[in-house]
N, C-alpha and C positions, 0 to 999 in steps of 0.2 A: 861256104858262104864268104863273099867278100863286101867291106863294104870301105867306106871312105866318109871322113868330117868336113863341109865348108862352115867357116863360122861367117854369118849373114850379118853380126852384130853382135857387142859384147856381154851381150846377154839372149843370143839365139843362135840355136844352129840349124844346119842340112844336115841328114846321113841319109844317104845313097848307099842300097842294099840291093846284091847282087844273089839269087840263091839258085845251086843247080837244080830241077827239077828233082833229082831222085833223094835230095833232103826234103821232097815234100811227103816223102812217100807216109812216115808215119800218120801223117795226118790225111791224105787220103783212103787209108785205110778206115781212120777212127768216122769219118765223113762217111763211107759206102755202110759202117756200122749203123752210124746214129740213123742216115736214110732209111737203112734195112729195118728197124725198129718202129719209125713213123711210118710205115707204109703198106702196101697188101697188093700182093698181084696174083692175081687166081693159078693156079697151079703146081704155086710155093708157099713152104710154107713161112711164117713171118720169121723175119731175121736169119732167113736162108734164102734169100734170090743172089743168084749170082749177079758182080759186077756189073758183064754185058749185057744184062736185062734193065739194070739199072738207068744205065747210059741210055739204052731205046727208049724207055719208057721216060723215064725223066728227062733225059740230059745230062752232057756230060758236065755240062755249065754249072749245074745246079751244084755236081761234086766239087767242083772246082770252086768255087764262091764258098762254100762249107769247107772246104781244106785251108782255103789260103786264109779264112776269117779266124781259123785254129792256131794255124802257124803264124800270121802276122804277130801277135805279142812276144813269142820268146823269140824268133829271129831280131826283133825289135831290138830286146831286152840284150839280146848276144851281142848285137852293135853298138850299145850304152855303154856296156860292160869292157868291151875290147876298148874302145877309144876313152874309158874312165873319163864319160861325162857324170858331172852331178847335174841330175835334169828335175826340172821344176814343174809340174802341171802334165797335160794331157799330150803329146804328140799329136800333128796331122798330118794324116798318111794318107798319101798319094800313089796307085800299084801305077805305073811307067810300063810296063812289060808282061804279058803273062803269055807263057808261050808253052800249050800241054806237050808235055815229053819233052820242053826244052830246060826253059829258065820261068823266073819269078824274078822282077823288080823292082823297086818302090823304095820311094823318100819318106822321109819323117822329117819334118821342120818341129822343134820342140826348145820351150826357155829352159835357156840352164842356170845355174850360180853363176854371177862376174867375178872374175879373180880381184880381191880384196890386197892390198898392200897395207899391212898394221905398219904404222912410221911409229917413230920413238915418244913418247907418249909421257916419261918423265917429267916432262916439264909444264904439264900442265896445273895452271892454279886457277882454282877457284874464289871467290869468296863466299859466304854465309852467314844468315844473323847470326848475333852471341845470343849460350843462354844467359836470360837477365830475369830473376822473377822476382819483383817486384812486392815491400808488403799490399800492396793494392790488390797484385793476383791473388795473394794468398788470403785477404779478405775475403774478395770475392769468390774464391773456391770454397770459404766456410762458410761464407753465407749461401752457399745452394745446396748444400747440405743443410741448412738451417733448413729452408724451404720445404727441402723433402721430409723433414718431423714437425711440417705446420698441423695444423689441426682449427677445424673452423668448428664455430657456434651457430646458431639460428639468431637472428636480432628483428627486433623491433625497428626499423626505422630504415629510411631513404637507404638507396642500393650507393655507393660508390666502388673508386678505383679499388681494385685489389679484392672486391668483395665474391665470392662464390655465390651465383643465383644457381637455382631449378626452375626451368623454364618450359614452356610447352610455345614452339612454332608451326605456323599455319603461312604458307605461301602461294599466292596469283599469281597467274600471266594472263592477263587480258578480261580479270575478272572471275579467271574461274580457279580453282583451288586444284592445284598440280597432284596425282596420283601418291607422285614422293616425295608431297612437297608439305607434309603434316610429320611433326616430331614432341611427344611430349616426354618430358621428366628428362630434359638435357642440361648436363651441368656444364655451367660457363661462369668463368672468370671475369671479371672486366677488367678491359687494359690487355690480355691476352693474344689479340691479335688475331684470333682462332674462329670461324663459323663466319657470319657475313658481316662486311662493310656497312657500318653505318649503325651496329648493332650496341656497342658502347654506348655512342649518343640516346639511344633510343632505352636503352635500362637504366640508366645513370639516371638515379633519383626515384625510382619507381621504389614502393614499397609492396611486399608479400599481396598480391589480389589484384596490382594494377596491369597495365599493359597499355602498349603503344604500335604503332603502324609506321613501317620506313622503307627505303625501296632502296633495293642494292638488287645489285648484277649477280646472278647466281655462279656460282662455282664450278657448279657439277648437279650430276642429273638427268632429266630427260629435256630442263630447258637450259641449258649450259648457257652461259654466254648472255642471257635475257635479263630485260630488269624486270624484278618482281618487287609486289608488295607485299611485304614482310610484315606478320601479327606476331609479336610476343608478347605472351602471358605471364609473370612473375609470379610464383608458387610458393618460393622461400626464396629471402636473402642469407647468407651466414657470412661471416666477418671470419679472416684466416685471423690466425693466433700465431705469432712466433714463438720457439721457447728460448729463452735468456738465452746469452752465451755467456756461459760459464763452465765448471768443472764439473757439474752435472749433467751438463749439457751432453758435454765429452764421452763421459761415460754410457750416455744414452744412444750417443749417435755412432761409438767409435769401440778399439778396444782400449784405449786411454783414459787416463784417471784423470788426467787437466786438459785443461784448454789450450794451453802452452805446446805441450804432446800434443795434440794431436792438429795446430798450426804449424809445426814443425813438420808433421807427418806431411799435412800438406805441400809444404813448401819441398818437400825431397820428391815427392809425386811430380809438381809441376815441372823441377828440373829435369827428371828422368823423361817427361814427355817432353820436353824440349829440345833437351839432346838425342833424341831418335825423331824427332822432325829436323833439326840442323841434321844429320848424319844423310836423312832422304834427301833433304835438299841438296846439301853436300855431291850426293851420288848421281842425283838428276843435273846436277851443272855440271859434274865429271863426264855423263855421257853426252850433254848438249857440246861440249868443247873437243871428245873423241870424236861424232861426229862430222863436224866443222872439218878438222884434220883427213878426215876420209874423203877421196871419192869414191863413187857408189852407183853404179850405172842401174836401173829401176826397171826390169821387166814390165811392159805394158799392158800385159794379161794379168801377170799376177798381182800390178798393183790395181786394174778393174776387179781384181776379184775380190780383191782385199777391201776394196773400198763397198763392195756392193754387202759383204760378210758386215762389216761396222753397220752400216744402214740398216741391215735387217735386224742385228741386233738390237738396236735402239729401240726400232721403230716395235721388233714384237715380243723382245722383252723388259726392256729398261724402261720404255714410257708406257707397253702395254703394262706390265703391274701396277702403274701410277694411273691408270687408267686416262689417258693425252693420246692422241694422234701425232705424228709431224707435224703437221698444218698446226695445230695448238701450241706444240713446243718453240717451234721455230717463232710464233706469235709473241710469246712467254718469255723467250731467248730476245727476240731484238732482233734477230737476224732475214733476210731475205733467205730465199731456196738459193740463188747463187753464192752467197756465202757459206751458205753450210755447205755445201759441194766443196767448196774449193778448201774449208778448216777441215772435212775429211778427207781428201785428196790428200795435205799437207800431212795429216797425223797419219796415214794408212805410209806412205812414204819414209816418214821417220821410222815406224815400226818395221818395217820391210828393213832399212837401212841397220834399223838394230841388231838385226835377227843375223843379217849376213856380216858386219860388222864382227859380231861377240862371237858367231862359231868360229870364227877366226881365227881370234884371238885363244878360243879351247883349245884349237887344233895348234897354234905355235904356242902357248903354255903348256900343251899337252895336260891341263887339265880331266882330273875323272871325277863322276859324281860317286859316292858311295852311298852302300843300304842306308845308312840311318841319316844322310842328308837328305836321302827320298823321301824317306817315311815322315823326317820331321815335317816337308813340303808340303806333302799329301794330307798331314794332320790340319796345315793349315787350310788348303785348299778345301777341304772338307769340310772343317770351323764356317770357312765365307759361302758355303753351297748351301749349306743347312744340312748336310748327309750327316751321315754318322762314318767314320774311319772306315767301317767294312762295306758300308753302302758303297760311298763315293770309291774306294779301290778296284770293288766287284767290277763299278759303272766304267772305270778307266780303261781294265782289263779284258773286259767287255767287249769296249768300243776301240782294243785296240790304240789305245792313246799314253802309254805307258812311256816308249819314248820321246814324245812331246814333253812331259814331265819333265824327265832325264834332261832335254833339250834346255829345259826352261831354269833349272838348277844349275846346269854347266854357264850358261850366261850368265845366271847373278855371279859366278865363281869371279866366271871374265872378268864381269865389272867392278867384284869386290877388286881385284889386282889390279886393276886401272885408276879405282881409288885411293889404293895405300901407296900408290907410286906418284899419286899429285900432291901439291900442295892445294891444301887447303885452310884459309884463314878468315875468321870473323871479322867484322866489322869494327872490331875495335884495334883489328890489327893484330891479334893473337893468332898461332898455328895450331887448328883443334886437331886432336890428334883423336885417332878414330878404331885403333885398332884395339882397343879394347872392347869395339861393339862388334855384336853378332852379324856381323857385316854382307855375311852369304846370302841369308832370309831377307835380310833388310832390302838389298839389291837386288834380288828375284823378283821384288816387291814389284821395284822402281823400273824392271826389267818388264813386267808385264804389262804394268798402265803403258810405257811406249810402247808395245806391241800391240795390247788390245785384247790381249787374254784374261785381262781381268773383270774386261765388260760387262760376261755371262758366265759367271763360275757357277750358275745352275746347270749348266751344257757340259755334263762332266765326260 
């Protein structure tokens, strides 16, 4: 076999594959097999007609289409492999020649990886917010912990803001009372924001037995989108109860004895969540500015394919389990249909540019992933799937997606080492230093949302 590379563009090529006839031979053989098997000619018996009955009765054609459709992959594959292409997607082949007893040949036009040049990368700085928490946050962090040890009463009198009702609704379109459009013993809040527009005005001040009529735009349902005429009936008011803050308080909500403990407690929680969102953000401007520095020439297929992969994501499981359409979302969002095309266009492109970017980067740090960075990965990918550890691995293993994984780990490595190599500085002008954080996981992170592997981590 011979064969020869054009590159048509820096991200496709030709190979032009030459093959003698008597390299088909294995595969003609396996072709007069498989035929021998499919087939029945009277005075043979099956899987014993000779050859030149085959050809009479069939065609020689028919062999020939059945050998060369055998042989076309690993001759393929032989010509990949000789010219050490990294090839992207599907090949389209072309046979140029087929000539019985002669030769065999045929092109493959197929995208491959663009050769990536990593430039010097030390000098990139970022900035990011400082962490600042504030006693305001730290109020506020204990007061929603207050919230969740409220406890309400039944009361006597007019419903207000903050009050918990039990309610029974009944809803119209056009007069007649919707199939699922009756709900009784629903607890609501007022002030909460929760259930229909218009609904606050309409209980506010009612007491236990009254009810009122108001019309809001339904939500959801079989009449989405409609105004209806809304009945709610008031059943019970109850009044929430705070409980003090104080050192009982503490004790009841926390495992601390004061008050003190356990705002302090707070207060160390909010920093720690603060500095693992500066450390992301950190990471997500390290690679927005690595980028920049790259160029990155974008297969045309595989960014159609990429972009059509995000779409269907969305569309049938991101917004199907919120139960929305496009049409809805896109409604919801603000956006036209040409914009969203074009803001997934731009993110399917930055993920592509990631992907080829950071193995790059593996491959000149010579980066490896090891067992227990996997396994930590997989623990987590698992956590955001809803699996269990053995499920979700079964499912990877399964499916064959094992070194995706691997893939997806070596790039946070990348980009953990692209970060401790920039600067990066707060807002207030300080240089937060970062190497103290779990920096691999955290970057993996930051490594998938550009990619888009995080979209459907149901899709294990």
């Amino acid at each position: 076999m011979k064969s020869a590379v054009e590159t048509l563009n820096p991200t496709r090529v030709r190979l032009t594959v030459e093959v003698p006839f008597e390299e088909l031979k294995d595969s003609l053989d396996a072709a007069y097999k498989k035929i021998n098997q499919q087939v029945t000619v009277k005075g043979f018996r099956k899987g014993k007609i000779p050859a030149r009955v085959i050809d009479q009765r069939f065609g020689r054609g028919a062999v020939l289409e059945e050998a060369v459709n055998d042989a076309l992959p690993k001759f393929y594959t032989e010509a990949v492999n000789e010219a050490e292409l990294n090839v992207l997607g599907q090949p389209e082949v072309d046979i140029t020649e087929l000539k019985d007893g002669e030769t065999l040949n045929f092109t493959a036009e197929v995208d491959v990886r663009p050769t990536v040049e990593i430039p010097d990368y030390s000098g990139i700085e970022v900035e990011v917010d400082a962490v600042e928490v504030t006693d305001e946050d730290v109020e506020k962090s204990v007061e929603q912990l207050r919230e969740r040890f409220a406890s309400t009463s039944p009361v006597e009198r007019a419903a207000a803001e903050g009050d918990v009702l039990t309610i029974d609704l009944e809803a119209k379109v056009d007069g007649e009372v919707l199939e699922d459009g009756v709900a009784s013993g629903v607890s609501y809040t007022i002030g909460s924001g929760e259930l229909l527009d218009g609904i606050d005005e309409a209980v506010t001040g009612l007491e236990a037995g009254g009810e009122a009529t108001f019309t809001s735009q339904l939500k959801g349902g079989s009449a989405e989108g409609k105004d209806a005429e809304v009945t709610v009936k008031v059943s019970q008011v109850a009044a929430r109860e705070l409980p003090e803050l104080d050192d009982e308080f503490a004790q009841l909500a926390s495992e601390f004895d004061t008050l003190d403990e356990l705002k302090a407690d707070s207060r160390k929680r909010l920093e720690n969540m603060k500095q693992y969102d500066q450390a992301t953000q950190a990471q997500e401007r390290v690679l927005e500015k690595l980028l920049e520095l790259v160029e990155v020439p974008v297969p045309e297929k595989l960014l159609a394919d990429e972009v059509q992969t995000r779409k269907h994501n969305l569309e049938h499981h991101q917004l199907g389990q919120m139960g929305l359409d496009l049409a809805k979302y896109l409604e919801i969002q603000g956006k036209s249909a040409e914009e969203f095309d074009e803001e997934t266009r731009e993110q399917a492109v930055k993920g592509i540019k990631t992907q080829f970017v950071l193995d790059e980067l593996v491959n000149k740090e010579k980066l490896n992933v090891s067992q227990e960075e996997l396994t930590e990965h997989l623990m987590r990918r698992a956590a955001s799937s809803g699996m269990s550890p053995d499920q979700f691995a079964q499912a990877v293993v399964e499916g064959g997606q094992v070194p995706m994984l691997v893939g997806e780990v070596a790039r946070g490595k990348a980009l953990a080492v692209v970060v401790e190599a920039a600067t990066v500085k707060d807002t207030n002008g300080e240089v937060v230093d970062l190497s103290d954080e779990d920096e691999t996981e955290a970057a993996t992170e930051v490594v998938e949302a550009a990619e888009g592997t995080d979209e459907d981590k149901s899709e294990a």
